[in-house]
C-alpha positions in Angstrom: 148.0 44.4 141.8 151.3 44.2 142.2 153.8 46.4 143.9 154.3 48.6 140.8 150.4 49.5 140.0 150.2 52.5 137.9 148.1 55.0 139.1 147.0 58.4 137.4 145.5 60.7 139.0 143.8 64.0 137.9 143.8 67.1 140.0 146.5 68.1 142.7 144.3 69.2 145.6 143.7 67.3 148.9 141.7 64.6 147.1 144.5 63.9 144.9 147.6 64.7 146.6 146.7 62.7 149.5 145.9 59.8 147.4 149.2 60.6 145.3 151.0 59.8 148.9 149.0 57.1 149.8 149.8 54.9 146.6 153.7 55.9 146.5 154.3 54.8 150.0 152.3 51.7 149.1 155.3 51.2 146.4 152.6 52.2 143.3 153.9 54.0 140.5 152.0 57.4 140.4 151.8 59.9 137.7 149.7 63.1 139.0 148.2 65.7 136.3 147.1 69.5 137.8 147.2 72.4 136.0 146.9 75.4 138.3 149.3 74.3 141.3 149.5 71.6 143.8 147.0 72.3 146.8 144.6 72.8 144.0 141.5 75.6 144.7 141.4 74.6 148.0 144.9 75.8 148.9 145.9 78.7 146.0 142.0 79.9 145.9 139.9 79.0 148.5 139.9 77.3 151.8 143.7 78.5 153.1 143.4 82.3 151.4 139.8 82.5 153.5 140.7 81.0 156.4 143.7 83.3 156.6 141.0 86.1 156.1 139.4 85.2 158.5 142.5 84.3 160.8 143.0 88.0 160.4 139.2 89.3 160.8 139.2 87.4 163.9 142.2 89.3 165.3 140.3 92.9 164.5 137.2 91.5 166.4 139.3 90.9 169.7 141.1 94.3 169.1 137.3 96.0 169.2 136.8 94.4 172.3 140.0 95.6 174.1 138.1 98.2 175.7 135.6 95.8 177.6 138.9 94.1 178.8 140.8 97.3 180.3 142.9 98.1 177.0 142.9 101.1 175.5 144.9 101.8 172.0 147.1 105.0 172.1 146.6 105.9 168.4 142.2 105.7 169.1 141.9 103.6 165.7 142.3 100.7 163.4 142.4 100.2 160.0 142.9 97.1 157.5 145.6 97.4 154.9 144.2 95.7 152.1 146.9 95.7 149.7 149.0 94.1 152.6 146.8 91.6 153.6 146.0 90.4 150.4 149.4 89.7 149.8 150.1 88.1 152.7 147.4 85.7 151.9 148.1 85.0 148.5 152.0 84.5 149.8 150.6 81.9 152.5 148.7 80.1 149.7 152.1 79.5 147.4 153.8 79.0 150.1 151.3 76.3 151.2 151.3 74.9 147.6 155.3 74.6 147.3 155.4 72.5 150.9 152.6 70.5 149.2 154.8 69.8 146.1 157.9 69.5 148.1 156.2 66.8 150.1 154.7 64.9 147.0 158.0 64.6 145.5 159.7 63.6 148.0 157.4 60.6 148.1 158.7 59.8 144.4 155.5 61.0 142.9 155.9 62.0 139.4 153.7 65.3 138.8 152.8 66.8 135.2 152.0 70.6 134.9 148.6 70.4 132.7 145.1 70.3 131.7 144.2 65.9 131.8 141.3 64.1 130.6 140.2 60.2 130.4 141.7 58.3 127.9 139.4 55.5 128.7 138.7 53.6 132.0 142.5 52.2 131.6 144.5 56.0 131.1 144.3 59.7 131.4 145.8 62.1 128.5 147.9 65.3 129.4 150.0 67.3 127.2 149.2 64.9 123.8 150.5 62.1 126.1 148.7 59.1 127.0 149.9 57.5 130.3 148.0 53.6 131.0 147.5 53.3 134.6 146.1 50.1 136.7 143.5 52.8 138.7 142.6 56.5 137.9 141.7 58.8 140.6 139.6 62.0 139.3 139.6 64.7 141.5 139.0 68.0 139.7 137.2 69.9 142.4 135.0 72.1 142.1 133.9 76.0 140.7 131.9 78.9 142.1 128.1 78.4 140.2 127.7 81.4 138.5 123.6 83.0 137.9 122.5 83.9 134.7 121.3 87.5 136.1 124.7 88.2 137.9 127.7 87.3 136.8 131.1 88.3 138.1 132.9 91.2 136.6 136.2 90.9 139.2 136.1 94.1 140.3 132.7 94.9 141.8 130.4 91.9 141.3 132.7 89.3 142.6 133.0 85.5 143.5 135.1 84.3 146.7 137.9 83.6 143.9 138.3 87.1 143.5 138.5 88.9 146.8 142.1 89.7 146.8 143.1 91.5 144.0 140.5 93.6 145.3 142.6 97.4 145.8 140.8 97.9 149.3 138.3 96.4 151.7 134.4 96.8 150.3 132.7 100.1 152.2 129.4 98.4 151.0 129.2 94.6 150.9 126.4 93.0 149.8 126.8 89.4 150.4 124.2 87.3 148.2 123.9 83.7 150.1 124.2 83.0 153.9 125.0 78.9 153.8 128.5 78.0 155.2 130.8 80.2 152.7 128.6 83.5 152.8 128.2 83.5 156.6 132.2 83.0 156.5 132.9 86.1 154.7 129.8 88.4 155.7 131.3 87.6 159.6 134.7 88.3 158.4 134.1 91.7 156.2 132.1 92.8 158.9 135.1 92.7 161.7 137.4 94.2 158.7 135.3 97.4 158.5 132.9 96.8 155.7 128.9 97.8 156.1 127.5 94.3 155.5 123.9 93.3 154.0 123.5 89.8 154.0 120.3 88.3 151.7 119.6 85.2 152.6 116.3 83.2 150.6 115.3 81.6 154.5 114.2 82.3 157.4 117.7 82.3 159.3 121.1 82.1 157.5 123.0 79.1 157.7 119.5 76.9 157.0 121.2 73.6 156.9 122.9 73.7 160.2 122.0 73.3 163.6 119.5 75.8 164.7 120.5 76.6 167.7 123.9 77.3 166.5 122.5 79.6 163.7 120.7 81.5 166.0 123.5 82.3 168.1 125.3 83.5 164.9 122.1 85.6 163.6 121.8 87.2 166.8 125.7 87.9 167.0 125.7 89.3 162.9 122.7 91.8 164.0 124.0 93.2 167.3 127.5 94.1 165.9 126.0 95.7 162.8 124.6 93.7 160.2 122.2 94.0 158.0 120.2 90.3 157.7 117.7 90.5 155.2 115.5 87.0 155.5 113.6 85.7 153.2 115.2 87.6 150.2 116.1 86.2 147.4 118.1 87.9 144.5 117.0 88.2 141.3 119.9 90.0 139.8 123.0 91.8 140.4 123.8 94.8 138.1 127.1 97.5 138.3 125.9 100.8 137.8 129.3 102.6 137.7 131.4 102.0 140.8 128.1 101.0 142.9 126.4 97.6 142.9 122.2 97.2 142.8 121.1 93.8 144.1 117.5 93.4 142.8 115.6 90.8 144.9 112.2 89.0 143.3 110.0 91.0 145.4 111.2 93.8 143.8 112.9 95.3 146.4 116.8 96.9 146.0 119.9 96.9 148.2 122.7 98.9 146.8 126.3 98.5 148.0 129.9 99.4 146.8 131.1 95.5 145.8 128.6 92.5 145.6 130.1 88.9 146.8 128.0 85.9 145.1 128.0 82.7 147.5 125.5 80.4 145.2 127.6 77.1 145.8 129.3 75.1 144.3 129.8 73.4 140.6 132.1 70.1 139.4 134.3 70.8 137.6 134.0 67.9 135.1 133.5 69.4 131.7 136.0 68.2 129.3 137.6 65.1 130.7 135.8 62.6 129.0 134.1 60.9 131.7 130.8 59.7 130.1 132.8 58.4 127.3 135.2 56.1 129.6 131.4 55.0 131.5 131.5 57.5 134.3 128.3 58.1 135.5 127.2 61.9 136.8 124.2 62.7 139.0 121.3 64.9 137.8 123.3 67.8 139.2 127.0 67.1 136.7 128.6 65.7 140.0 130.4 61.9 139.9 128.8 59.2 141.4 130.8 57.6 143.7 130.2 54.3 146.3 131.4 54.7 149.7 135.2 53.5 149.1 135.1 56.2 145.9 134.5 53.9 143.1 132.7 55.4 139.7 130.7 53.0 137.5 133.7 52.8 135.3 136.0 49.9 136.5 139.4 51.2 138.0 138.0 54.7 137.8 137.7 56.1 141.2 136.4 60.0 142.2 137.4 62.0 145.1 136.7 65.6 146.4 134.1 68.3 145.6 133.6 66.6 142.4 131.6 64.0 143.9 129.6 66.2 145.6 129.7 64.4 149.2 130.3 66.9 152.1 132.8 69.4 150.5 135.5 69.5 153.0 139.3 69.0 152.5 139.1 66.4 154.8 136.5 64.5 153.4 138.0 65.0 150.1 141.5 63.7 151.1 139.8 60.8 153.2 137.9 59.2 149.5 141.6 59.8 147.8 143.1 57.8 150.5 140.6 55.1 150.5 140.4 54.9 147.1 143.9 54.5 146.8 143.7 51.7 149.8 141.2 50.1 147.5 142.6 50.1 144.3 145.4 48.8 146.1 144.5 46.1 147.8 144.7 46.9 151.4 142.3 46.6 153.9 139.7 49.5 154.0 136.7 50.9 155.7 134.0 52.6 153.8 133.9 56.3 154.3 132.0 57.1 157.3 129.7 60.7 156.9 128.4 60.5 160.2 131.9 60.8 162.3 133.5 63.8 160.3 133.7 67.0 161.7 132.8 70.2 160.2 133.7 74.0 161.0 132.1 76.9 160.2 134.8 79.4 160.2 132.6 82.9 161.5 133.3 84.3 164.3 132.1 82.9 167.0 133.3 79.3 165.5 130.8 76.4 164.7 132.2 73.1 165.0 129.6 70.3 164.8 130.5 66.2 164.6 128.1 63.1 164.9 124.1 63.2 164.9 122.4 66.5 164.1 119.5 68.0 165.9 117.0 67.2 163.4 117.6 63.2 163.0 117.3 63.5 167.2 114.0 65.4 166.6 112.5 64.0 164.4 112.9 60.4 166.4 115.2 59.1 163.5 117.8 58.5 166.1 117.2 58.5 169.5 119.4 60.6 172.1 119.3 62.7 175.2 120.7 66.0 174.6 122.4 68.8 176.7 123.4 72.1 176.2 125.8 74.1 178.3 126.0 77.9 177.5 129.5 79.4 177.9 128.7 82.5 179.9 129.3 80.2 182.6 132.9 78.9 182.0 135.5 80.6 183.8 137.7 81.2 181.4 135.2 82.8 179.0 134.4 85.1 181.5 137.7 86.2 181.8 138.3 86.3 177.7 134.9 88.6 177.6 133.2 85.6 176.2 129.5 85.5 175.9 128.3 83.6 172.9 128.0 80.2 172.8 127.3 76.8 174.0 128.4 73.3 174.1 126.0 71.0 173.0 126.6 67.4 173.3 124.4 64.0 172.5 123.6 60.7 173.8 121.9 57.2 173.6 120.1 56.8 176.3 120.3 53.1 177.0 124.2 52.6 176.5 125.4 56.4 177.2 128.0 56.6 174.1 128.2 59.9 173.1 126.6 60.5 169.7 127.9 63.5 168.6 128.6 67.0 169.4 128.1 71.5 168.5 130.2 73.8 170.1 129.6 77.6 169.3 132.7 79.4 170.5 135.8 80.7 169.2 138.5 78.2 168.3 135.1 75.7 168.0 137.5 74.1 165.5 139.9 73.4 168.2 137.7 72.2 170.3 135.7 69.6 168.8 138.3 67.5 168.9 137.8 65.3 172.1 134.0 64.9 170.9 135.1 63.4 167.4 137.5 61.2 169.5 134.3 60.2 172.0 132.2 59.7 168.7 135.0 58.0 166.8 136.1 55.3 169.7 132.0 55.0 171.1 133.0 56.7 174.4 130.4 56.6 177.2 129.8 60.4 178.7 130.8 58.7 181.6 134.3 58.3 180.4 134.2 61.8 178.8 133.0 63.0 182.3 135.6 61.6 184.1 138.7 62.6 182.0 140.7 65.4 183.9 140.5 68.6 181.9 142.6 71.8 182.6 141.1 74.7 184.9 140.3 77.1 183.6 139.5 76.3 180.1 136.8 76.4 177.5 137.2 72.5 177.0 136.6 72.2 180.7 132.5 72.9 179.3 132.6 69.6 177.1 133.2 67.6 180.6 130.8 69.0 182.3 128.8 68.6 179.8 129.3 64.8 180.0 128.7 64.9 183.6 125.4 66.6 183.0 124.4 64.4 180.7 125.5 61.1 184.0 122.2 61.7 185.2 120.2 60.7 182.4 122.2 57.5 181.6 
């Protein structure tokens, strides 16, 4: 292509706004289509107004462990000001969207406030206009998945959309689902002052992460409060006035004040016309995409929670970018699963990189492992830390770290220096032997490393 491609782009959230900047500073001509605000769901719906939730959760859950620490409030209480806090964080979130736009035209980007679709392989519609493009980048995200038996009213049977027009924090919250986004907000409305029952169909909640992590986080839901119903699986949801009943199939009942549905996640692909232009979906409606985000159509590429591949903003905004370093012509690595890092925002943190526990097990990969608990790192001690661990993995013959959990708060922080070690195929050697600060939590991921010396 030459230095004037036309790319088209459809939806304005990390997916596409990164790839919007990509192909502008690589001189492309880029038209971008989004209809609800730039930042997309991510920023105006869903990852920045939850994280700042739980920004704010996690602030209430050190002031209710002052006491343990020698403080002792003067007025004898706390209390959450919803109405306040809910416009704080939808405030953050337009704010967050307006730097987004300011940024992406700054970059020369055009951008077109509306609902697009394919117009073929070759050019998206929007607004009865057709705009030809070289490459077209659809990223639409994604939708809460809605159950036929309970479906969200917005004011007491609710999706994590609609949590803050709420009037007040939930007395009663029933939170249906414990993956990554119910353990999220059951942790968060339980440090805000809400009587949490989580119902979680497995064993343990969070059943796709590492276990040892999970159980750390269980243990931590039950001893401040929480009601963890395992093996539970709703039926239905039903408002009976301003109470919620949460039938489950065994026939069992939990009633609550408010209901928050955490069933996953949806594409949001209906209506653009991608079978017609040769798009190919999975059995499950989401895009199929090859690992430098190419669709079956020719100069169609996919990016984001559409796809369905790891739903993280990174990961989203790595496919735009690469897609947009494809279709352009530069040089490009295939999107690489295994080095991204992932956080699970309760409190404490759960920040994981690299090769899981269960490929280890199960002898798909091998590794030594060690895991350091942070009761004793100083600097926990003195925060009145005492959940957690750093976990880190190995190949036994060469020593390069493999990958990485820490349970802790600010896990998100954290992780960095593993993703680096995993990233750049650092030995625990050289891990072990960087200087670290003393006293400090990251201090744990060294020794760690050293501990992990006498294996290699």
């Amino acid at each position: 292509m030459d230095s004037r491609a036309r790319i088209a782009i459809i939806g304005g959230g990390p997916g596409g706004y990164e790839a919007a900047l990509v192909a502008a500073q690589l001189g492309a001509e880029v038209t971008l289509a989004e209809r609800d605000g730039l930042g997309g769901a991510c920023v105006l719906t869903d990852c920045v107004p939850s994280k700042t939730l739980i920004e704010t959760s996690s602030t209430v859950t050190v002031l209710n462990g002052s006491a343990d620490l020698g403080i002792h409030l003067r007025d004898g209480g706390r209390a959450v000001d919803a109405t306040r806090l809910h416009n704080r964080i939808k405030a953050l979130a337009r704010a967050q969207s307006e730097d987004v736009a300011t940024r992406v035209a700054s970059e020369g980007v055009e951008v077109i406030d509306g609902t697009a679709c394919l117009a073929g392989p070759g050019a998206i519609r929007v607004g009865g206009r057709d705009i030809a493009a070289d490459a077209v980048l659809v990223a639409v995200g994604g939708h809460p998945r809605v159950l036929p038996d309970s479906v969200p009213d917005g004011e007491r049977i609710l999706n994590w959309r609609q949590l803050y027009d709420l009037p007040e924090i939930p007395e009663e919250l029933i939170v249906v689902g414990s993956g990554v986004t119910g353990a999220e907000f059951a942790s968060a409305y339980q440090s805000l002052g809400s009587r949490v029952t989580l119902v979680s169909s497995r064993e343990r909640v969070l059943p796709h992460e590492d276990v040892d992590a999970a159980v750390v986080i269980e243990e931590v839901f039950r001893r401040r409060g929480m009601t963890v119903l395992g093996r539970s699986r709703a039926a239905s949801v039903q408002r009976q006035g301003d109470r919620v009943v949460v039938t489950l199939t065994d026939g069992r009942t939990v009633r609550g004040s408010h209901c928050l549905l955490t069933v996953g996640m949806e594409p949001s692909v209906s209506g653009l016309g991608l079978e017609d232009a040769g798009v190919k979906l999975d059995a499950h409606g989401f895009v199929t995409v090859d690992r430098v985000s190419r669709t079956s159509a020719p100069g169609v590429y996919a990016a984001g929670d559409c796809t369905g591949v790891l739903m993280l903003a990174s990961v989203a905004a790595m496919q735009g970018r690469i897609a947009m370093w494809h279709a352009l012509g530069e040089a490009v690595h295939p999107i690489r699963l295994g080095h991204v890092s992932a956080t699970i925002f309760t409190d404490p943190e759960i920040a994981t990189v690299g090769v899981t526990a269960s490929a280890v097990e199960s002898g798909e990969v091998p590794a030594t492992v060690v895991k350091l608990p942070l009761a004793g790192n100083p600097r926990a001690k003195m925060a009145g830390i005492r959940d957690g661990f750093v976990k880190l993995y190995a190949r036994p013959d060469t020593s390069v770290v493999l990958g990485g959990v820490i349970v802790a708060p600010r896990a998100s922080e954290l992780i960095l220096p593993v993703s680096i070690a995993v990233e750049q195929r650092l030995t625990v050697d050289q891990l072990a032997q960087t200087f670290t600060i003393y006293p400090s939590l990251s201090g744990s991921i060294a020794e760690a490393a050293r501990r992990l010396m006498r294996f290699s």
